[in-house]
N, C-alpha and C positions, 0 to 999 in steps of 0.2 A: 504494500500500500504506500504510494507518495504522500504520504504526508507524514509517515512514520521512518522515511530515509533519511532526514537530519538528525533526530534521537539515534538508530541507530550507528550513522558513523560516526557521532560523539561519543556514544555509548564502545564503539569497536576502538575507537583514538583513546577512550579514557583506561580499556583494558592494555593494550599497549604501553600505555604509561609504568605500568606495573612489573615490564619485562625487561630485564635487560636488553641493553644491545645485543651483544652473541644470540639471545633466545631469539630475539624478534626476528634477527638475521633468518635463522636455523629455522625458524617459522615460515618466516617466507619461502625459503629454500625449498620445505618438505614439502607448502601450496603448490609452488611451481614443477617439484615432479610428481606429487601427486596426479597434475593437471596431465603431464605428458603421460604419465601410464594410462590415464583414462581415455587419454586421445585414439589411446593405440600405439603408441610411440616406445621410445629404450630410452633409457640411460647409459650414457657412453662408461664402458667398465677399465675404462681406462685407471690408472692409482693417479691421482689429484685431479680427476677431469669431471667426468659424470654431466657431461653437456645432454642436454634432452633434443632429443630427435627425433623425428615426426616421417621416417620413411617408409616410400611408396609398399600399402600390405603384401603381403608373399614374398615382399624381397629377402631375402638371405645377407648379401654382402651390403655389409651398413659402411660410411664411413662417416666418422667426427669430423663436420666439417663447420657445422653453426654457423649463425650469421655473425660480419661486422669479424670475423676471423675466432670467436669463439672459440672454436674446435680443437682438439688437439690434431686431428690430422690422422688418427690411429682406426683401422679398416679391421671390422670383425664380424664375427659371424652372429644374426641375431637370433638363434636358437640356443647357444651356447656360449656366448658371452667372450668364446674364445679370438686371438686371432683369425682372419678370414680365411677358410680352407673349405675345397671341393667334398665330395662326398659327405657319408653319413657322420654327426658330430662325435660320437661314441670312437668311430673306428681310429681318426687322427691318435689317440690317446690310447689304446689297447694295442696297436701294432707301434709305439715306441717303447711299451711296457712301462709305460707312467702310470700315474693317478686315470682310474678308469669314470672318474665320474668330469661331466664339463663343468666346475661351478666348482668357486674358492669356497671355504669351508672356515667362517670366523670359531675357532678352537674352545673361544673363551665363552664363546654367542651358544655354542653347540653342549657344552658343560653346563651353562645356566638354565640351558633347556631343560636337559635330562634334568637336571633339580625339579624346575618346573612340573615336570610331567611326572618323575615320584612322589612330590606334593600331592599333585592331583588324586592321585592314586591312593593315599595313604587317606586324606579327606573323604576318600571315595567310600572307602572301606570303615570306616570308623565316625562316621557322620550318619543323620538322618540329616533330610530336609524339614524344618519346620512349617507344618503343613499349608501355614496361612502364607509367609512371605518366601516362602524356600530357602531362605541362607541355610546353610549347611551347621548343625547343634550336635555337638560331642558329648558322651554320655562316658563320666569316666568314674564312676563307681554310684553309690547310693541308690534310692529310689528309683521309678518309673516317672515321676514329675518331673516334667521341662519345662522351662522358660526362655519363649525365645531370647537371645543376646539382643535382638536390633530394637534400640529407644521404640521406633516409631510403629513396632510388633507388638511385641510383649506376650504374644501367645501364650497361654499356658497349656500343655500337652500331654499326652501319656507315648512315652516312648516306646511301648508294647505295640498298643493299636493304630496310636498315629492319630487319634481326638482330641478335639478338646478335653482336656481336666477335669473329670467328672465325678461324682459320688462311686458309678458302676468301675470306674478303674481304681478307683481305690480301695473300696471291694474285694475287687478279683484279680489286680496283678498288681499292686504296690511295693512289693518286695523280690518280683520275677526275678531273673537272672538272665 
């Protein structure tokens, strides 16, 4: 609605004020490739470059060329991120008896994963969802009575049936195991 386009980019100018420079940088930076993956475009994999490019679909051989000299000038393949070569992208890499996969592998990115995902696992296993908000409630001794943790929840539960808190679960599983 034009008439609420002045609040907002006062409103967007006054959140900005709040960022550093490097962030807002970093901000814009991730806008503008976001825009180009969306477009359908690459990010040049070049190390210090990562120009966004916007070439013709189906094409394979990319080159960093950018406008206004942008570019670094570096020609690669857009399946595989790799330098530009014929055939399939697997095989350049399996017939030097290199690394068989095309795509660099951040060591530290790929360790914080696996954290990650045995988090997951470990909440998976050892959680219920609270029925009303779903965040995830750990049951680590006592009773059948849960309360959800979130302020804005509060549910109270029986962690047997997965109800509301009621006279019949206190009853008949208050003490279950």
């Amino acid at each position: 609605c034009h008439q609420y386009l002045g609040i907002l980019k006062t409103h967007v100018v006054f959140v900005f004020c709040f960022l550093f420079f490097e962030q807002y940088n970093r901000y814009q930076q991730y806008g503008a490739e976001e825009c180009v993956l969306q477009m359908g475009g690459v990010l040049c994999p070049s190390p210090g470059c990562g120009a966004g490019l916007l070439p013709e679909p189906g094409m394979r051989k990319v080159t960093c060329e950018g406008g206004s000299s942008l570019g670094c000038g570096f020609v690669f393949c857009r399946d595989c991120k790799e330098a530009y070569h014929e055939g399939e992208c697997g095989t350049l890499f399996e017939a030097s008896g290199a690394v068989t996969q095309a795509y660099r592998v951040d060591q530290k990115a790929a360790e914080q994963a696996r954290w990650e995902e045995a988090s997951k696992e470990t909440i998976k296993k050892t959680t219920k969802p609270c029925p009303r908000c779903h965040v995830p409630v750990e049951k680590n001794g006592g009773c059948m009575h849960m309360a959800c943790p979130q302020p804005q929840c509060g549910l109270q539960w029986c962690w047997a049936c997965g109800c509301e808190w009621n006279r019949a679960c206190m009853g008949d599983h208050w003490f279950d195991v």
